[in-house]
N, C-alpha and C positions, 0 to 999 in steps of 0.2 A: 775628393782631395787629391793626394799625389799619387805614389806607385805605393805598392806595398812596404817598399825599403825606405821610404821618407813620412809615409801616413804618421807614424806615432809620435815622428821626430817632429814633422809640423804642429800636431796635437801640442806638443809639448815650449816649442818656439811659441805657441801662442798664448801658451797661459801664461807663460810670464811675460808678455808685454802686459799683458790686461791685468795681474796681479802690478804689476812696477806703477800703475796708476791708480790702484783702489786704492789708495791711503784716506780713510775717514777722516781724518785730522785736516787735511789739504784746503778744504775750505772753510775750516773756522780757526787755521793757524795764528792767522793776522789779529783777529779776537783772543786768543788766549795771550798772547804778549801784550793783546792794550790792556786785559786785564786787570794782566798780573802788574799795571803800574810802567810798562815802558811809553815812552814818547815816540808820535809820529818818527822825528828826527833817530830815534834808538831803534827801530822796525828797520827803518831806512839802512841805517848800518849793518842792521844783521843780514840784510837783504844783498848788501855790496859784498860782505865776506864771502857769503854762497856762492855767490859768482867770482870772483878773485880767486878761491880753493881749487873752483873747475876748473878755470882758465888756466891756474899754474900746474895744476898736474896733471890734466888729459892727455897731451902727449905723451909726457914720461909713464902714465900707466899705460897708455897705447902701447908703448914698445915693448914693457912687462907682458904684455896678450902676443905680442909675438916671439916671446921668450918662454913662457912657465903658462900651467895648463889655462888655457882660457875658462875651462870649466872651475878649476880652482879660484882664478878670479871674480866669476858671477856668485861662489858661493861667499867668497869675502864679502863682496860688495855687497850682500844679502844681508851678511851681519853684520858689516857696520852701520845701514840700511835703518836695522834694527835699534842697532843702539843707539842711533839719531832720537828718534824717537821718545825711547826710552829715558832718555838723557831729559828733554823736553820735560817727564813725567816727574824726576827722582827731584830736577833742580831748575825749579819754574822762575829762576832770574835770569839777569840778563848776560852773564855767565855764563849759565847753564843753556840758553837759547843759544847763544855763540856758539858753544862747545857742537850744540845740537847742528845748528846750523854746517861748522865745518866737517863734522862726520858725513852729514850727508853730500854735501860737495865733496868727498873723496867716495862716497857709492857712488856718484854719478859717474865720477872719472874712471872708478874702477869697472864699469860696465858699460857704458857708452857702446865706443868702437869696439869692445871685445864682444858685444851680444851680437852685432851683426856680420861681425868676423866668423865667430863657431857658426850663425846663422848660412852665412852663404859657402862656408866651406865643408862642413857637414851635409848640405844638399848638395855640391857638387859632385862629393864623393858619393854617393850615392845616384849620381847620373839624373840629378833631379833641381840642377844650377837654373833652370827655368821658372821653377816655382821657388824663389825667393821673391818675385814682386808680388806675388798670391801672399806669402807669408807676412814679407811687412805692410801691404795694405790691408790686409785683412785684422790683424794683430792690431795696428794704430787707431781701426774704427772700433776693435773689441777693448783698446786703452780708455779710449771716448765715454762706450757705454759704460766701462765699468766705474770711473770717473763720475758718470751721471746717476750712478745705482747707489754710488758708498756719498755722493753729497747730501741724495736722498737720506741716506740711513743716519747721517750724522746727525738730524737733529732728535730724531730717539733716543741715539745712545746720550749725545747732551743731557737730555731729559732723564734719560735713569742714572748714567754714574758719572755725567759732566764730563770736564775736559780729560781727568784722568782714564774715564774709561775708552775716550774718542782713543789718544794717546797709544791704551794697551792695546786698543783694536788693532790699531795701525802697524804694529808692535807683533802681533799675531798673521795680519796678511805678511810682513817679510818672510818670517819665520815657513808659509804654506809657500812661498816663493824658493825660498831655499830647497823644498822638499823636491820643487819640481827641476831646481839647477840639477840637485844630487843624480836625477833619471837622464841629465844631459851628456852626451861622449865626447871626448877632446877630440876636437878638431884635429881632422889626419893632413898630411899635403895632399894637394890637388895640382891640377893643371891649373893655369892660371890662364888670362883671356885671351892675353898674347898669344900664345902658341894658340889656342880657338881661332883668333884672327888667322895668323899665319897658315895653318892647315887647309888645306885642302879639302876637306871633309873633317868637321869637327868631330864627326862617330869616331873616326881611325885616330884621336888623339887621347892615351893613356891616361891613368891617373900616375903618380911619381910613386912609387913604391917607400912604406913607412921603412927609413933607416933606423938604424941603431942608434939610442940617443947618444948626442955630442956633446964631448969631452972637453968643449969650453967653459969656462966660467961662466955662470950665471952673468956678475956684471961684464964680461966682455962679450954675451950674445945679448943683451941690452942694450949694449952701446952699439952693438954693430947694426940692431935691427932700427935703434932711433936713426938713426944714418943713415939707414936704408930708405927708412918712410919718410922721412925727409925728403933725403935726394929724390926720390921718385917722384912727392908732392911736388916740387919747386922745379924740375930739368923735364919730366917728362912732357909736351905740350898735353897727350890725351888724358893724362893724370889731373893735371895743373890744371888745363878748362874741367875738369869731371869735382875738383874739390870748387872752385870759383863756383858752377853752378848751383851744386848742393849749398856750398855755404850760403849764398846770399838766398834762396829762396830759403831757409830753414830758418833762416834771420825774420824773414817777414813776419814768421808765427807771434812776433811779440807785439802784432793789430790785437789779439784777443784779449792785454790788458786791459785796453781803453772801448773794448767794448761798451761794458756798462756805461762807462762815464760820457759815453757820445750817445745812448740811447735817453737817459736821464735828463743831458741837454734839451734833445729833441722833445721833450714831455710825457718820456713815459714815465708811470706812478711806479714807485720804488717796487712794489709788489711784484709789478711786470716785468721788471727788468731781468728778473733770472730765467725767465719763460725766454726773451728774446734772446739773450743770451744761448740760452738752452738749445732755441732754432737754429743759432749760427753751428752751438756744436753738431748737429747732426746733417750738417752741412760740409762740416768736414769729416763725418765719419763717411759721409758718401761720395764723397772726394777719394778716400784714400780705397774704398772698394771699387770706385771706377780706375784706378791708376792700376790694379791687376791685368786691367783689359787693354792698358793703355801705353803698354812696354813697349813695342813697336815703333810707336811713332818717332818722326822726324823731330830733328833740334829746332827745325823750324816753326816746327807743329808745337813744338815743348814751349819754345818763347813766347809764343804767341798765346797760348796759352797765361802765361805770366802777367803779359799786357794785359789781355782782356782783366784778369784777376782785378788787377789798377785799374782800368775804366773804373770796375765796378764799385771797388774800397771807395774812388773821390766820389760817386755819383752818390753812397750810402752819405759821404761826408758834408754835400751839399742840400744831401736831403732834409725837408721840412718835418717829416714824418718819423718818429721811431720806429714803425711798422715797415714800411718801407723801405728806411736806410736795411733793415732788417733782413728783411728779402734780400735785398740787392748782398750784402754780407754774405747771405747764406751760400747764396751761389759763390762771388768771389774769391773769399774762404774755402769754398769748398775747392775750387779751381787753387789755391794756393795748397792744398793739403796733397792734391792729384801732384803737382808741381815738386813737391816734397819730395814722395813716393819715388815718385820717376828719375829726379837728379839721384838720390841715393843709390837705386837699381844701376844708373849707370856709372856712376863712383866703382860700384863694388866691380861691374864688368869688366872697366879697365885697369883694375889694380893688378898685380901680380902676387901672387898668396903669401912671398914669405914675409913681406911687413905690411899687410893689409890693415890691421889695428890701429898700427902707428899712421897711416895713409889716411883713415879714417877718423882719428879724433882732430887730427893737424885739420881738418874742414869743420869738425866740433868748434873748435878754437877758433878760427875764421870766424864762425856764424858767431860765437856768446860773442867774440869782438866787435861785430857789426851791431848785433843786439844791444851792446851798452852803447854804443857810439846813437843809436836810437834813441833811448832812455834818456841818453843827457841831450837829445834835440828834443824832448817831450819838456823833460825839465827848464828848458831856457825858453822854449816859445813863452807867448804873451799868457798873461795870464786870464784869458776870456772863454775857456773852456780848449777840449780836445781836440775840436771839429777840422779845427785850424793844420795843427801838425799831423793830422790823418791825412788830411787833403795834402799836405806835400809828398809825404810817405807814398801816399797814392800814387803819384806823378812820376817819385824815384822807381817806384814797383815798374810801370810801362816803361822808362828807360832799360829799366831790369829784362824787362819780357827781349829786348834786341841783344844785348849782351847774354842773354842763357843760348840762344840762339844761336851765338860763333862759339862757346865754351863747352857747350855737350856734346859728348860723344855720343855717335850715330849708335845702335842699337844692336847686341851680339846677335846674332841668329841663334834660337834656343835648339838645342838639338832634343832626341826625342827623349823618353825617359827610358833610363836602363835598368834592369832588374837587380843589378845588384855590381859589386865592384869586379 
């Protein structure tokens, strides 16, 4: 793993991405609301709230991560996390799913851009700013498994204590996630990429010595850091191409709805379909383990990259075969996961650390924007199956792979790892 002074912190960055997706509950959600008696059309809306909650408040918690402890906020986001859930369990209408719904569109907000914020600032300070593309690829492909381990286990627990027990399961992994925020350190200042660019030799550039906390108001270092990550997203051009990139490849990941429904098309038996499925996921767990290796490369290497991805999505789309489209997914997807990895790595390079947060959800928000503008071209195509608006999606992805290409910033040189601050 890393150096001695980042080994536990990485241990620890990784359990909670992998804990932040075992939720048991996650694949049989959509079953407990038709259950409990809601309509497609009432799923559907609780579906648009969750996204609506993010959308409106990822920035503004962005700038809170760079205001108030960021570790304070992954233990909030934990508990309300929690009470999502729970909520879910106490009040199984369609109220009560709302209610559930919008708590956890405020965890999401509230930990977003703050976990990769402490994530890359806490390994800088520790001389170990290199191994954050190890941490969030590796972390995304341990999100995967752990994803594929708890959907496994949910039909057991169905079987012994139903939805309620899925529910408190899910209810219990927040709760082991919080234990592992509490072992988290707030993020100190660091150097930021700029001055690494600017230097001469990145070894000879310091970390910023922790000051004495500032005697502004809460709401007026809120407002000044939303300001901040703003102006930097929107004026800087290497910020501005670094959020354009990340957002629109992070946008693509919403191909793995219509998985199923394009394998189903093609003819596979209902049975098969979560096996195939299953194959695309581990396509992208090896996706995101090759993008560790893959920091380096060129924007041009990176777009191209992108492109190929869309070859592969329209060829899956054109394909006669479920097995097939299958393969070709596996791979493309997986190329779209590496794609991820990489824009994000270099997001986080070119920020400057005092509103890195807010820097970071403002491309949050980009991508769910791009992501429903998806949805509702899913929703309005013909209504003769999936195959159709994959295959355009396709086509936009290769225009994508040329535009990642002028919008990514070229690649920091990692300096070596340092023993300590």
């Amino acid at each position: 793993m890393g150096s001695g002074a980042s080994r536990g912190l990485e241990r620890r960055l990784l359990a909670w991405q992998a804990l932040d997706e075992a939720m048991p509950v996650f694949p049989v959600y959509a079953l407990l609301f038709a259950d409990a008696g809601l309509s497609v059309g009432q799923i559907s809306v609780l579906l648009a709230l969750w996204s609506v909650v993010g959308i409106v408040l990822e920035v503004p918690s962005g700038a809170w991560a760079d205001t108030v402890s960021r570790r304070g906020l992954l233990a909030l986001g934990a508990v309300v996390y929690a009470a999502a859930f729970a909520t879910w369990v106490l009040l199984p209408t369609f109220t009560g799913f709302a209610a559930g719904f919008a708590l956890w569109g405020l965890s999401g907000a509230l930990t977003s851009g703050t976990f990769q914020a402490l994530a890359y600032d806490e390994l800088a300070a520790r001389g170990a700013r290199h191994r954050y593309a190890h941490v969030i690829g590796v972390g995304q492909a341990l999100a995967v498994a752990a994803m594929t381990v708890t959907t496994l286990l949910a039909a057991p627990l169905l079987a012994v204590g139903g939805y309620d027990l899925v529910g408190w399961a899910s209810v219990g992994v927040c709760l082991v996630q919080l234990a592992v925020v509490a072992r988290l350190p707030a993020a100190p200042p660091v150097v930021s990429a700029v001055a690494l660019e600017d230097a001469d030799d990145p070894d000879d550039v310091e970390l910023e010595p922790l000051g004495p906390p500032r005697q502004d108001g809460a709401w007026t270092r809120w407002r000044t850091a939303l300001r901040t990550g703003l102006g930097e997203a929107t004026t800087s051009a290497l910020v501005r191409g670094a959020v354009l990139a990340s957002a629109t490849v992070l946008a693509l990941q919403v191909l793995d709805e219509y998985f199923g429904l394009l394998f189903r098309e093609q003819g596979a038996a209902l049975v098969v379909v979560p096996l195939l499925v299953g194959l695309v996921g581990a396509g992208e767990a090896v996706g995101a383990l090759v993008a560790t290796r893959a920091t380096g490369w060129s924007p041009r290497r990176a777009g191209s990259v992108v492109a190929v991805a869309g070859i592969l999505v329209g060829a899956a789309a054109l394909a006669g075969d479920a097995l097939v489209a299958a393969l070709a997914l596996t791979v493309g997807y997986g190329l779209v996961q590496l794609s991820v990895v990489l824009a994000e790595v270099r997001l986080q390079d070119s920020i400057e650390h005092d509103a890195r947060a807010t820097v970071v959800s403002t491309s949050n928000v980009l991508a769910e924007l791009l992501s429903v503008a998806a949805y509702v071209g899913f929703a309005l195509a013909p209504a003769d199956g999936v195959a159709r608006p994959v295959l355009v999606l396709a086509a936009v992805t290769v225009v994508l792979g040329v535009l990642v290409a002028r919008w990514l910033p070229p690649a920091v040189p990692a300096a070596p790892a340092r023993s300590g601050r």
